[in-house]
DRENPA-37746 format. One line per 5 residues: number of its first residue (from 1); for each residue x, y, z of N, C-alpha, C. Coordinates in Angstrom, 1 decimal. Each point is the difference from the previous one (the first is absolute). Layout:
N
NUM = X/Y/Z/X/Y/Z/X/Y/Z | ... .
! end
This chain:
99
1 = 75.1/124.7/114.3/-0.1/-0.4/-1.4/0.4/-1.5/-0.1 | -1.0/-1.0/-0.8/0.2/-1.1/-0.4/0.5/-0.5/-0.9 | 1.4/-0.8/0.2/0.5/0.1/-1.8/0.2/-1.9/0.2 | -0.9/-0.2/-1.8/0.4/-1.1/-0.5/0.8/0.2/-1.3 | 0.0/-1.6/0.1/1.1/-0.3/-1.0/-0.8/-0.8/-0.7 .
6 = -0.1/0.2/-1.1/-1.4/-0.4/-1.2/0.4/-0.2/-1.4 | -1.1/-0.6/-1.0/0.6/0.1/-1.6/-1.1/0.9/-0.2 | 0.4/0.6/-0.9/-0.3/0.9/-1.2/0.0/-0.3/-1.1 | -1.0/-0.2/-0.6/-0.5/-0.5/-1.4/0.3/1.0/-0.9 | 0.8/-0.2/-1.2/0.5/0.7/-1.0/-0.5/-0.3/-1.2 .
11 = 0.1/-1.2/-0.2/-0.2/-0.8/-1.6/-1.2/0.2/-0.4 | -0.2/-0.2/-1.2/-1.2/0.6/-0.9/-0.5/-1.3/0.5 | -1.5/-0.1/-1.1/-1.3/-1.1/0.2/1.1/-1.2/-0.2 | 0.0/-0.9/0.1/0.2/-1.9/-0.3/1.3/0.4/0.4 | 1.2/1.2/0.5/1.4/-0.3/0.0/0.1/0.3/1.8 .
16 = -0.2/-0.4/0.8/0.4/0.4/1.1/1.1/0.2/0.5 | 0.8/0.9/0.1/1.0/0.4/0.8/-0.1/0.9/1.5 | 0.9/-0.1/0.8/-0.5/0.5/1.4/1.1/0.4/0.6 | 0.2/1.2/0.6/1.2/0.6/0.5/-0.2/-0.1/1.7 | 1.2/-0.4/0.9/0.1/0.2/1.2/-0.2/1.1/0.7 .
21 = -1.0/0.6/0.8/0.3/1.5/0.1/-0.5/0.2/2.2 | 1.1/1.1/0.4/-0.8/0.1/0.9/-0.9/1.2/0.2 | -1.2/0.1/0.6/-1.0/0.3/-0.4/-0.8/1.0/1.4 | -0.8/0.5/0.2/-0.8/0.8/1.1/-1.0/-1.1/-0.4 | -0.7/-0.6/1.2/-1.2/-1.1/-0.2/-0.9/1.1/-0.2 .
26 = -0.3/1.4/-0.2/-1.2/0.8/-0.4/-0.1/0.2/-1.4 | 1.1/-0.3/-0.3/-0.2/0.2/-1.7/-0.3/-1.0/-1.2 | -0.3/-0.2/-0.9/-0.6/-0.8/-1.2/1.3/-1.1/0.0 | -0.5/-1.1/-0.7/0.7/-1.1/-0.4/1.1/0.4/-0.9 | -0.8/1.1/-1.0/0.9/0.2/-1.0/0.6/1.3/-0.1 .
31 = -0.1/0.8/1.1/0.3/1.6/0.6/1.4/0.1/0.2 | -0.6/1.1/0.5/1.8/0.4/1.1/0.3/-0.7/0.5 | 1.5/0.2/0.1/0.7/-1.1/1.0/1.3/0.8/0.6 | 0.8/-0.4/0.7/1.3/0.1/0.5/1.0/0.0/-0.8 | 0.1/-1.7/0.1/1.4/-0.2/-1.0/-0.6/-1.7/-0.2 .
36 = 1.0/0.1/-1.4/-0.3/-1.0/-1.1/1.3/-0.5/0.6 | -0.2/-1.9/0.1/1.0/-0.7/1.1/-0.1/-1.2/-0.9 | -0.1/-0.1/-1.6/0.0/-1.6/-0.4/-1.5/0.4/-0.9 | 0.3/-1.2/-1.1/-0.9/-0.4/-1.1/-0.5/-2.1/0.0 | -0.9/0.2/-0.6/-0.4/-1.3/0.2/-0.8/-0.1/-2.1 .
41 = 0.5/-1.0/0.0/-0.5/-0.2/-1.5/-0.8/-1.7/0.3 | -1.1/0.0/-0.2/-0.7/-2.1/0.3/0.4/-0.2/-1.3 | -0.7/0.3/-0.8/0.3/-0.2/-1.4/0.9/-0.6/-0.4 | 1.8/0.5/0.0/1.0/-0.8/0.5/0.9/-0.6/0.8 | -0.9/0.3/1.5/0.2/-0.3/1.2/1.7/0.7/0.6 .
46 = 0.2/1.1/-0.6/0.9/1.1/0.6/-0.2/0.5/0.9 | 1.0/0.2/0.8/-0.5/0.6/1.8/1.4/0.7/0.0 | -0.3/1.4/-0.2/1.5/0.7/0.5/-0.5/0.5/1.5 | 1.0/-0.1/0.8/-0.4/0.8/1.5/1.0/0.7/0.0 | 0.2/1.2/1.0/1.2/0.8/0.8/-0.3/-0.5/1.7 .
51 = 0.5/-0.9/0.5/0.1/-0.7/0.5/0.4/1.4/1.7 | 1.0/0.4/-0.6/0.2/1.0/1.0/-0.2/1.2/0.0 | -0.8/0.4/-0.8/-1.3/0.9/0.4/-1.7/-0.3/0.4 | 0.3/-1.4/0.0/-1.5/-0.7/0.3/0.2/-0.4/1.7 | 1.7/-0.3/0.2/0.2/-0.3/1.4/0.0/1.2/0.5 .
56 = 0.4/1.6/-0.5/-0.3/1.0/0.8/-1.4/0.5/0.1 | -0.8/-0.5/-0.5/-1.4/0.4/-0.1/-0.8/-0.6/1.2 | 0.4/-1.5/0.5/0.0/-1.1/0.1/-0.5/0.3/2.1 | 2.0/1.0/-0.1/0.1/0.0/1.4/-0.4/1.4/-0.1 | -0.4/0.5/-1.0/-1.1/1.4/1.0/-1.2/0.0/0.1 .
61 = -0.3/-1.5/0.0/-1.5/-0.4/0.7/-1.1/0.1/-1.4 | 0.6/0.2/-1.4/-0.9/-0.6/-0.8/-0.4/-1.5/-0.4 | -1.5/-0.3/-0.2/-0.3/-1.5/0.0/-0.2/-0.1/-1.1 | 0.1/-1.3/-1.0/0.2/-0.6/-1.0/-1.6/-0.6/-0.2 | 0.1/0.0/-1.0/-1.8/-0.7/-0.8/0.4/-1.4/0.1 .
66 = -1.0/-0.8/-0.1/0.3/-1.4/0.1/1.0/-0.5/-0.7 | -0.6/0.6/-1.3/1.0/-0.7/-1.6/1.0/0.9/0.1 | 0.3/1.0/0.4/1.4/0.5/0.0/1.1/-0.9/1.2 | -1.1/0.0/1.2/0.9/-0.8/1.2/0.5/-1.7/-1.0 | -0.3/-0.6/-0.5/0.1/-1.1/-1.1/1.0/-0.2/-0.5 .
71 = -0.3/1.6/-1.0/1.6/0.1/-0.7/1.3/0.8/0.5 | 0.1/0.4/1.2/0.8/0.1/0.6/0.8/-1.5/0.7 | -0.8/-0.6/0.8/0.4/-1.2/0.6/0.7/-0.7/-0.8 | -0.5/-0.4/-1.1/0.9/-0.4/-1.4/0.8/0.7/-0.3 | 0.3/1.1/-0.1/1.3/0.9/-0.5/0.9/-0.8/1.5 .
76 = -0.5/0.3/1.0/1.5/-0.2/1.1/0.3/-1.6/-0.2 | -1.0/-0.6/-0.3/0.3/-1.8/0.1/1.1/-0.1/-1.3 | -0.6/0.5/-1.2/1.2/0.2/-1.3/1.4/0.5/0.6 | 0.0/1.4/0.7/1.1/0.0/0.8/1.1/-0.6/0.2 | -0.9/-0.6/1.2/0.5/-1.3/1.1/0.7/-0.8/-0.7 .
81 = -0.7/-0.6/-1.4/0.4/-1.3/-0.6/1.3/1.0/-0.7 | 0.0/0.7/-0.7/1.5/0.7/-0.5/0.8/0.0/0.9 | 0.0/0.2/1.5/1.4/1.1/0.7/0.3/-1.8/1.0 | -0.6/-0.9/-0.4/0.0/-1.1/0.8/1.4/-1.0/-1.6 | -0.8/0.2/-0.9/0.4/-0.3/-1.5/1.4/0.6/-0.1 .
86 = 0.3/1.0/0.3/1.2/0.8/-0.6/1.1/0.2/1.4 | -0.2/-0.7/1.0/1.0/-0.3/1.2/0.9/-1.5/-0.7 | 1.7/0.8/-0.2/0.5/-1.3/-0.5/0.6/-0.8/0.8 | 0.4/-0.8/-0.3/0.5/-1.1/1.3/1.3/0.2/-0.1 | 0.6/0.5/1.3/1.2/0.3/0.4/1.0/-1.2/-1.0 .
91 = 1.2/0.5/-0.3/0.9/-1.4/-0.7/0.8/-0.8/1.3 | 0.1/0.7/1.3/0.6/-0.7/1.0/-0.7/-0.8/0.6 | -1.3/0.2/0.1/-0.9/-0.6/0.7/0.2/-1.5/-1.1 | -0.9/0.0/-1.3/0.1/-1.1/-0.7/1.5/-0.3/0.2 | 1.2/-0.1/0.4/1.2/-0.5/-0.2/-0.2/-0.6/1.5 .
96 = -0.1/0.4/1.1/-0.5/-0.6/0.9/-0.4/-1.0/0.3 | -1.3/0.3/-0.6/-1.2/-1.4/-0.1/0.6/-1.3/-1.1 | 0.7/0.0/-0.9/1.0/-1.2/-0.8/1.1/-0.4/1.2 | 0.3/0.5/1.0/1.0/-0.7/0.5/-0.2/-1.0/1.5 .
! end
């Protein structure tokens, strides 16, 4: 069995909304699926992921759609920039570096 990780079009005519899902590549765009892993709104450019169920999907050898591989890469770069952001600078260290 081949499983992707794909959007799923939900939103009515002119409102496009699109849910994360992973998927059996035999089935419909808009079909069955597995499991629902994140929503995507363009409209007002909302991207919720589950990050760690997309990484377990990930390493059991399912492949990502182009535009999903996209918005993933950006979820880990946003990441990056938080856990890089939110490391505080030791107070001994700066008392250090003044002397």
């Amino acid at each position: 069995m081949s499983v992707r990780i794909r959007l799923k079009r939900v939103g009515g005519k002119n409102e496009p909304r699109f849910r994360l899902v992973v998927a059996d590549i035999r089935h419909q765009r808009d079909g069955k699926f597995i499991e629902e892993v994140g929503s995507y709104n363009p409209v007002k450019n909302e991207r919720k992921l589950v990050m760690d169920r997309i990484e377990y999907w990930l390493s059991k050898g399912a492949k990502p759609s182009e535009t999903v591989q996209s918005m993933i890469n950006y979820a880990r770069k946003q990441a990056a920039k938080v856990e890089t952001a939110a490391v505080p600078v030791q107070p001994e260290a700066a008392a250090e570096k003044k002397s």
